[in-house]
Wavefront OBJ file of the C-alpha trace (Angstrom):
o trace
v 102.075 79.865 112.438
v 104.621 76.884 112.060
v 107.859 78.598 110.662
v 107.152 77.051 106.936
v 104.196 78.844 106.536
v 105.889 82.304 107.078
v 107.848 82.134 103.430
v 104.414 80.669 101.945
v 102.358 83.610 103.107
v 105.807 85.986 102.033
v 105.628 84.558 98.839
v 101.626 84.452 98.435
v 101.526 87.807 99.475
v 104.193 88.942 96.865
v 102.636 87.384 94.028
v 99.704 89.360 94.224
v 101.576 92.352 95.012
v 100.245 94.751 92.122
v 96.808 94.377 93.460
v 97.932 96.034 96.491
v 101.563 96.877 97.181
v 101.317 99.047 100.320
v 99.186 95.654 101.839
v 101.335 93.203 100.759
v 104.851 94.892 101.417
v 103.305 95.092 105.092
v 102.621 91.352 104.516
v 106.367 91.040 104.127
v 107.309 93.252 106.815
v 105.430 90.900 108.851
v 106.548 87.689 107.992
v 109.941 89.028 107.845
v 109.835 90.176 111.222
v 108.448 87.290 112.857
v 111.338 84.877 111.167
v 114.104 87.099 112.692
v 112.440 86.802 115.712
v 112.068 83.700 116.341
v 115.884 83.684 115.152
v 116.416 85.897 117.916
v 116.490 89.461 115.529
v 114.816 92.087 117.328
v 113.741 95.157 116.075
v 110.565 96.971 115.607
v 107.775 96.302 113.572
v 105.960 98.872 111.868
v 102.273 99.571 111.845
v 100.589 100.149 108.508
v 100.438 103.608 108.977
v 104.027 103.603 108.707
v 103.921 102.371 105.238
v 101.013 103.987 103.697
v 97.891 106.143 104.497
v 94.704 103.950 105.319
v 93.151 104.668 102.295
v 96.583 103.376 100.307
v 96.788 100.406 102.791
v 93.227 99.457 101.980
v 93.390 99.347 98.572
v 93.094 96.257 97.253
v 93.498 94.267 100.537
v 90.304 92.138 100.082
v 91.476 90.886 96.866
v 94.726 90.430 97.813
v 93.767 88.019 101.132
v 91.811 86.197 98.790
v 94.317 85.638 96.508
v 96.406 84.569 99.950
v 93.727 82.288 100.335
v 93.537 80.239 97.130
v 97.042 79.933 96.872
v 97.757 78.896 100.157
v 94.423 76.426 100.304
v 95.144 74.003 102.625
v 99.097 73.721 102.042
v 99.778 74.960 106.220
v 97.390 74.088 109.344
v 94.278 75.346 107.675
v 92.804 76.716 111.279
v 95.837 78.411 111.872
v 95.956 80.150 108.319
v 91.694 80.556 108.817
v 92.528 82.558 111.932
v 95.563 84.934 110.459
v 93.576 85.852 107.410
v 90.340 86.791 109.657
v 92.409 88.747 112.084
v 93.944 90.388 108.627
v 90.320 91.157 107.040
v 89.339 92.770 110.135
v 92.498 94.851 110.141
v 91.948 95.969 106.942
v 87.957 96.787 108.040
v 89.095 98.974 110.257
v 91.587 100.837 108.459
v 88.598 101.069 105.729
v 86.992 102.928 108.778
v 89.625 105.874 107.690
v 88.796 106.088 104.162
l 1 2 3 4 5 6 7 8 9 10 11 12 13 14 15 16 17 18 19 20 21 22 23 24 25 26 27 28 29 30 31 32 33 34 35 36 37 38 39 40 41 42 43 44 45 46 47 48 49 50 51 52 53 54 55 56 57 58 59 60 61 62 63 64 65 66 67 68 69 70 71 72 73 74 75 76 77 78 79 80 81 82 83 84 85 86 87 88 89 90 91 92 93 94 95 96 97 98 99
């Protein structure tokens, strides 16, 4: 993802935070991350797991990427956005997996 879009999906996430906080403060963990790194910041990133049980993680999720999704529309490479909220559905599937 361009570096532009990291803040937007931050943000996006955030705003729909109380439909799913362990999800979206892994959301920001994420986007977080990969802005220090590419500012050369290294440190770990944590799984899910490390945040919440699968069942907390979960809860929510599906709303909350659709949520992700309307905001964000087409504002930043629309394939590229396509592809991270897929990749994020499926992790969430298979945390569901868990419940």
């Amino acid at each position: 993802m361009p570096d532009p879009a990291l803040p937007a999906l931050r943000d996006a996430a955030m705003q729909a935070s109380h439909l799913a906080p362990s999800f979206t403060a892994w959301i920001k963990h994420v986007s977080d991350w990969e802005l220090d790194r590419r500012a050369g910041l290294h440190y770990f990133l944590l799984f899910p797991e490390e945040l919440a049980s699968p069942e907390e993680f979960v809860r929510g999720a599906c709303r909350v990427l659709a949520e992700i999704g309307d905001a964000l529309g087409g504002a930043h490479e629309p394939c590229t956005l396509a592809s991270l909220l897929d990749a994020l559905r499926c992790l969430v599937q298979s945390f569901g997996r868990y419940k």
